[in-house]
N, C-alpha and C positions, 0 to 999 in steps of 0.2 A: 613499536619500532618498525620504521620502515626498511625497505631490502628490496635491492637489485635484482630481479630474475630474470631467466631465460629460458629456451629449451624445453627438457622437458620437465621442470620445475614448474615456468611457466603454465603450462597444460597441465599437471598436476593441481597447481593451483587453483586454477578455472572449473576443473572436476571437482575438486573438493567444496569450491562454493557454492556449486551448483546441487550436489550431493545432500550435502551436512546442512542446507540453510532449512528455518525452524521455524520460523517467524514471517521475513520477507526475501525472499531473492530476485535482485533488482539486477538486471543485463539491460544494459544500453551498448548498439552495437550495428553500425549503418548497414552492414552484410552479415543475413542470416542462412545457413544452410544445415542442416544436419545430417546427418549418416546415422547408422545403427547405433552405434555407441552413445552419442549427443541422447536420442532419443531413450537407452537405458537409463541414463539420469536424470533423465527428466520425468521417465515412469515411476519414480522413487519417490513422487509428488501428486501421481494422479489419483489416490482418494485419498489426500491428506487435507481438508478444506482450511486449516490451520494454517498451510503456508501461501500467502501473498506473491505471486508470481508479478515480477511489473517487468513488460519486455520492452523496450524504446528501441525502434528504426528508424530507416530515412533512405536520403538520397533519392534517386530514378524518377523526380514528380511523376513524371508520362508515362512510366514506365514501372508502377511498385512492385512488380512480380519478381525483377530486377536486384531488388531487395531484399525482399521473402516472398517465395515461392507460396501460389497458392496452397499447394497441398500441405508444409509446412504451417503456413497460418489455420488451415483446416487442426492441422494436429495439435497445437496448442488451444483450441476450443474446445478441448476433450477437458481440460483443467479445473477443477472447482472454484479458484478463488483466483481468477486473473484478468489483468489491467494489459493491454497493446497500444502503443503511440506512437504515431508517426510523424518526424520529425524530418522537413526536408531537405534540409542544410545541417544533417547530424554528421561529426566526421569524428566524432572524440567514442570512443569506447573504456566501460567500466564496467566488473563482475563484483560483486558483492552481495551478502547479509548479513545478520546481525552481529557479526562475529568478527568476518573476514573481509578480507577485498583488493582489487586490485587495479591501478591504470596502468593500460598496456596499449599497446601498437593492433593487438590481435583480435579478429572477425571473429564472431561466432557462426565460424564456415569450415566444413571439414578440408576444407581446403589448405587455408591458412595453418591450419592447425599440423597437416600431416608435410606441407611443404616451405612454409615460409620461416623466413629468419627474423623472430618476433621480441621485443622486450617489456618488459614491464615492474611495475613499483609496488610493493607485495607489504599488505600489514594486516596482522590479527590485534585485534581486543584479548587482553589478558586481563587477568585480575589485580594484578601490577598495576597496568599504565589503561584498565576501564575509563578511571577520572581524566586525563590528559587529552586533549585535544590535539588530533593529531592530520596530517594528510590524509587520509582515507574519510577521515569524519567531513572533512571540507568536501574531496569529492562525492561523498554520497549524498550530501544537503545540496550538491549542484546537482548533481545526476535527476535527485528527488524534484526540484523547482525545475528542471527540462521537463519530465514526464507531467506536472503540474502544469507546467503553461501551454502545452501542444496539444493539438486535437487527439481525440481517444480512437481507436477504431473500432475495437470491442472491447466490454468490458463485462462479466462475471462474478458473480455474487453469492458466496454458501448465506445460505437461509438456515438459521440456529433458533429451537425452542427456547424459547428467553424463560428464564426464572428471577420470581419476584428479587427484589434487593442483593442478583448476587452477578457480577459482572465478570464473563469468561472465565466461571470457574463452572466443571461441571457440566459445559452446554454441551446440549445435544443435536449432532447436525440431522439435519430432514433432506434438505437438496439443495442445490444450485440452481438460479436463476439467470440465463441472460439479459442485463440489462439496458445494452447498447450495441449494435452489432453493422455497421456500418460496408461491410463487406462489397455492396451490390458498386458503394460510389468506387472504392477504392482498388477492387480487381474484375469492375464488369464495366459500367457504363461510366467515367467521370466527370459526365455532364448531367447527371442525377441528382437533383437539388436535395441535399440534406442538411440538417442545424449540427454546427460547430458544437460536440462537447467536452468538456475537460473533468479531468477525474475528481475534483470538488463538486462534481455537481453527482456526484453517483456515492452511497453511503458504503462503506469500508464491510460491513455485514449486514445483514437482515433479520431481525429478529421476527417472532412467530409466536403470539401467545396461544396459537388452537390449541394446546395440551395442556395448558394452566387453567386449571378450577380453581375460580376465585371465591372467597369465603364470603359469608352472608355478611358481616360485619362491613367487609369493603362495599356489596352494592347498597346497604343501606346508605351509608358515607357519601356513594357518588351521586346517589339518587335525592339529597339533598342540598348536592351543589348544582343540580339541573334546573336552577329558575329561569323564571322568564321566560317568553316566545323564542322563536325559534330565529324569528326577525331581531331579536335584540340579544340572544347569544351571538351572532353571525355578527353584530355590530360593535361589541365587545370584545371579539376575537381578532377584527380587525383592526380595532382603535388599540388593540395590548402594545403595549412598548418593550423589546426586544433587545438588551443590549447590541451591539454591531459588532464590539471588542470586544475583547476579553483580556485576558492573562494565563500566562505561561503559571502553573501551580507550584513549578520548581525554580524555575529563572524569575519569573517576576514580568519576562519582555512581553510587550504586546503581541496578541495573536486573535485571529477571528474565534470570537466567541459561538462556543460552541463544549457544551456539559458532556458529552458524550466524547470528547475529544482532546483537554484541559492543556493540553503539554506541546511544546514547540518542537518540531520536528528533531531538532538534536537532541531536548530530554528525552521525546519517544522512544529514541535510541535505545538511551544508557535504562531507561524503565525497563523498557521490553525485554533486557535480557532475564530480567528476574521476573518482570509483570506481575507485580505486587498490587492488588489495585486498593490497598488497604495502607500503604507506606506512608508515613505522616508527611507531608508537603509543604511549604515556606507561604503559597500566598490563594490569595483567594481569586477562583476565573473569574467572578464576574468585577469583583473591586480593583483586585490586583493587590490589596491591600497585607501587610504580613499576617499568617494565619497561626505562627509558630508552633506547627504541628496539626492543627486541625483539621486540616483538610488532606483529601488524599483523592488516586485517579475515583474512586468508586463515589466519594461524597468533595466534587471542587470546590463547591458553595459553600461559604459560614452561612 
């Protein structure tokens, strides 16, 4: 159910997503500034590599300091698992996760916040109305494809002890890596030639098998399927054929194929608040084809 706010309902709201998100907290927002407080809630995240921080700016080409503050951008580097994009015709602002959310008028500026006269359109996911599609679902899949199509500026990666056959249950984190950090073009020199990236090309976590001992059984297995030169592995690997597509495992719609990722951004949604990766599923990634139950996030494949 959507709802009118203001005030300091408004602000309350904005804390509490900021707060309580578990999964992903996604702020899109052309002016960033923080004060004390902004940055108490955001320390309520900084060793938690679980939660996906995705922050989208803009505005000031010439000028991004304008936008966010170096030192500010400095402080969000401290984060385990976070995505920054800069967008330069951003002028729409939305706070959400997996829960909640909100479009509103309001900067994530303490400014705005302690003086301005701001409104905005306020809905939580219940258990009630989870299945309904609603306004907030539409702006978060828009919010989601802006941060998708814009250039990244940095972006951050927890690194997790991967366990055989068992997917985000039980991982154990090691560290964070930065993966892209683009800093030098966008608040020192912006005549510093650097390659365009967007956050499909950096992977969601990292897995790490140095703590997995693997059993004699597997390397006899692998050490079986190692024929041939090394020249005609290398020409088999390249010649292998790849799907391009895929399938949504719950919807059916097309999506880029990809096993480690099966579900279209709106089922990710509705998954992730239980993140079952065992939940029996409708079709299959690579065919698309009905699976009627078979398949699930942990096994997409019939």
């Amino acid at each position: 159910m959507n709802k009118f706010i203001t005030g300091k309902k408004l602000e309350s709201a904005v804390y509490d997503i900021i707060w309580q998100a578990e999964k992903t907290l996604l702020i899109v927002s052309p002016y960033i500034r923080l004060d004390y407080y902004f940055k108490e809630l955001f320390d309520h995240h900084q060793n938690n590599p679980e939660v996906h921080i995705v922050l989208v700016f803009g505005k000031n080409e010439t000028a991004v300091n304008r936008s966010l503050s170096k030192n500010d951008f400095d402080y969000f580097k401290k984060f385990p698992n976070i995505s920054i994009i800069y967008v330069s015709n951003l002028h729409a602002k939305y706070y959400g996760n997996e829960r909640k959310g909100v479009i509103t008028s309001i900067n994530l500026h303490d400014h705005s916040f302690k003086n301005n006269i701001e409104f905005g359109i306020y809905s939580e996911r219940t258990v009630i109305n989870q299945l309904i599609r609603d306004t907030d679902e539409d702006a978060w899949n828009e919010c989601l494809d802006i941060a998708h199509n814009n250039d990244v500026v940095f972006v951050k990666r927890p690194i997790f002890e991967s366990k055989k056959f068992i997917i985000n249950i039980g991982k154990h984190y090691i560290k964070s890596d930065i993966l892209y950090d683009s800093t030098e073009h966008f608040y020192g020199n912006a005549s510093i030639k650097y390659k365009s990236k967007k956050l499909d090309d950096f992977p969601e976590i990292i897995e790490s098998e140095a703590g997995y001992r693997p059993e004699r059984e597997e390397i006899k297995e692998n050490n079986k399927q190692k024929t041939g030169t090394k020249k005609e592995v290398t020409k088999n690997y390249l010649n292998a054929e790849e799907p391009q597509q895929g399938y949504c495992i719950r919807t059916g719609e097309p999506i880029p194929f990809n096993p480690s990722y099966p579900l279209s951004r709106y089922a990710w949604k509705t998954w992730n608040e239980f993140a079952n990766p065992d939940y029996p599923e409708k079709y299959c990634h690579k065919t698309g084809k009905p699976s009627y139950g078979k398949t699930s996030f942990r096994y997409p494949i019939l």
